[in-house]
N, C-alpha and C positions, 0 to 999 in steps of 0.2 A: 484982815487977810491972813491966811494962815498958810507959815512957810514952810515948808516940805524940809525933811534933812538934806535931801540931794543939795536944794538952795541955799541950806546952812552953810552943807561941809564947800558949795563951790565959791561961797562968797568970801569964808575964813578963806580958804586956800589960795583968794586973787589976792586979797587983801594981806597974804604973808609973802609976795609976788613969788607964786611958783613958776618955773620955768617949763618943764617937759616933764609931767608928773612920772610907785615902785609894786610852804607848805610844809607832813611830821605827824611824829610819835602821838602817842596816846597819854602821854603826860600833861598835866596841865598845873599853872599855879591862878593863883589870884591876883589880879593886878593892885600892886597902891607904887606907886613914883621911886622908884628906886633914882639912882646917877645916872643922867645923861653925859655924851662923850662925845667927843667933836664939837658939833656946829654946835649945838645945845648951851654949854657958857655962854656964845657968844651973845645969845637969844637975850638974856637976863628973864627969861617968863618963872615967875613962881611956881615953886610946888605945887604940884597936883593935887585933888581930891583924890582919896583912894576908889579905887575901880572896883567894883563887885564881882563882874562876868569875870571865868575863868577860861583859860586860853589856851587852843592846841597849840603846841612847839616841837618842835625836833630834838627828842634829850640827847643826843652827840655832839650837836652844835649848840644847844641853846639859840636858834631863830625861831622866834615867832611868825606863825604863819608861813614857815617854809622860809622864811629870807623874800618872803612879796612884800610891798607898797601896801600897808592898808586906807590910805589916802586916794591912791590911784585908781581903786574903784568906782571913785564917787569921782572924780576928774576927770581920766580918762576913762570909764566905762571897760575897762580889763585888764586882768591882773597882767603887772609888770613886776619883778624883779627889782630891789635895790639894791645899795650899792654899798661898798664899805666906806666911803667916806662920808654918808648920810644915815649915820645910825647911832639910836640913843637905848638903854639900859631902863629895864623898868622889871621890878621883881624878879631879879636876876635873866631876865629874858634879853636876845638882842633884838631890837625890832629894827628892820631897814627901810629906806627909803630910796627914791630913783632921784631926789632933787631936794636943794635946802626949803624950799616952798614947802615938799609938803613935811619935810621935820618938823618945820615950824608950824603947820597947822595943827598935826599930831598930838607936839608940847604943848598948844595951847589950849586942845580939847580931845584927851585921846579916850575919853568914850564913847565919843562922838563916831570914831573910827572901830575900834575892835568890834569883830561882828560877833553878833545874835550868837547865843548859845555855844560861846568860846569856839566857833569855827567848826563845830561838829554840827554833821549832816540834818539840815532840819526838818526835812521829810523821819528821818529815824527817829527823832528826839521824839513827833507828834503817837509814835509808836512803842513808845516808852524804850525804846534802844538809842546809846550811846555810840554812833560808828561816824566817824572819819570824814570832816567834808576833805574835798577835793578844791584848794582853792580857786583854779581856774574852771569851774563848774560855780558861778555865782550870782546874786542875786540882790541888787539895790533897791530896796522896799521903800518904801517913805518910813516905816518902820527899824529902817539898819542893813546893814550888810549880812547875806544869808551864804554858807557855802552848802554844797551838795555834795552828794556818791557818785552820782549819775544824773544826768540830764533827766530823765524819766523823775527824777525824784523832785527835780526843780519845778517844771512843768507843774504839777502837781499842787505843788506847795503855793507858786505864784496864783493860781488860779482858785483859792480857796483859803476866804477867812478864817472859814471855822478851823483847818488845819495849822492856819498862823495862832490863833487862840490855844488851843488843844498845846501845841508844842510850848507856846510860853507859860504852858500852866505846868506841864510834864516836865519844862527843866527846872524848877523849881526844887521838886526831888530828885530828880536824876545830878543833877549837879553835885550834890551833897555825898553820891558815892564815887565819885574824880577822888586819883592817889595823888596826892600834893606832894614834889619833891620837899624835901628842907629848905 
């Protein structure tokens, strides 16, 4: 039987007991496991593999994904907002959470969570352009977490393999021209 990611990410996340599961600039780095802070000690989960996809964040804050839940997509079905006492440090980014459940799912698979094509619009990527998803514009694929520009572009996207193909072959290169802070 073959398990979908939705039934991955919901069974890690029962299993870290989550409670009530949690957008930016044009900058992006690489993820590999930087310091966790707060709940994250308390966790004791080992270091991470390094992460390959690269991530939109907001360069004023440093939040990835805007300060949303990337957990919460796949839980609850829409983005929510974390919080500051649920938040852990990865490649100088902060990434937040709405609950220690889903820190803890996060920590203990956060590829499993960063979505598709570092957060930028996946309708654009299949068009060989780099633009801006919209977090709350998104898309849980069996494939991963997808954001969009526009609804128009989601629609789109969901309804066609070949566009899912076409975009994961286009960010291949396209990734490669992202400004990486230091």
């Amino acid at each position: 039987m073959q398990v979908s990611m939705i039934d991955r990410v919901w069974a890690t996340t029962r299993l870290c007991s989550a409670k009530i599961p949690v957008f930016a600039g044009a900058l992006i780095v690489s993820c590999f496991f930087g310091s966790a802070n707060i709940h994250a000690q308390e966790l004791s989960l080992a270091p991470m593999s390094g992460i390959s996809d690269t991530v939109v964040f907001n360069p004023n804050t440093g939040l990835a994904l805007f300060g949303y839940d990337p957990v919460a997509y796949y839980v609850d079905g829409r983005a929510i907002e974390g919080h500051l006492q649920f938040e852990t440090r990865m490649s100088g980014l902060v990434w937040k959470f709405s609950n220690e459940g889903n820190l803890a799912a996060f920590l203990a698979d956060s590829k499993t969570y960063i979505p598709q094509f570092g957060g930028y619009d996946a309708f654009s990527i299949t068009k060989g352009q780099i633009v801006e998803g919209n977090p709350t514009i998104f898309s849980t694929l069996d494939t991963g977490l997808y954001f969009f520009r526009n609804v128009e572009n989601k629609k789109l996207f969901e309804n066609s393999k070949s566009l899912q193909v076409e975009a994961a072959k286009n960010w291949i290169n396209l990734k490669t021209r992202l400004v990486r802070p230091h």
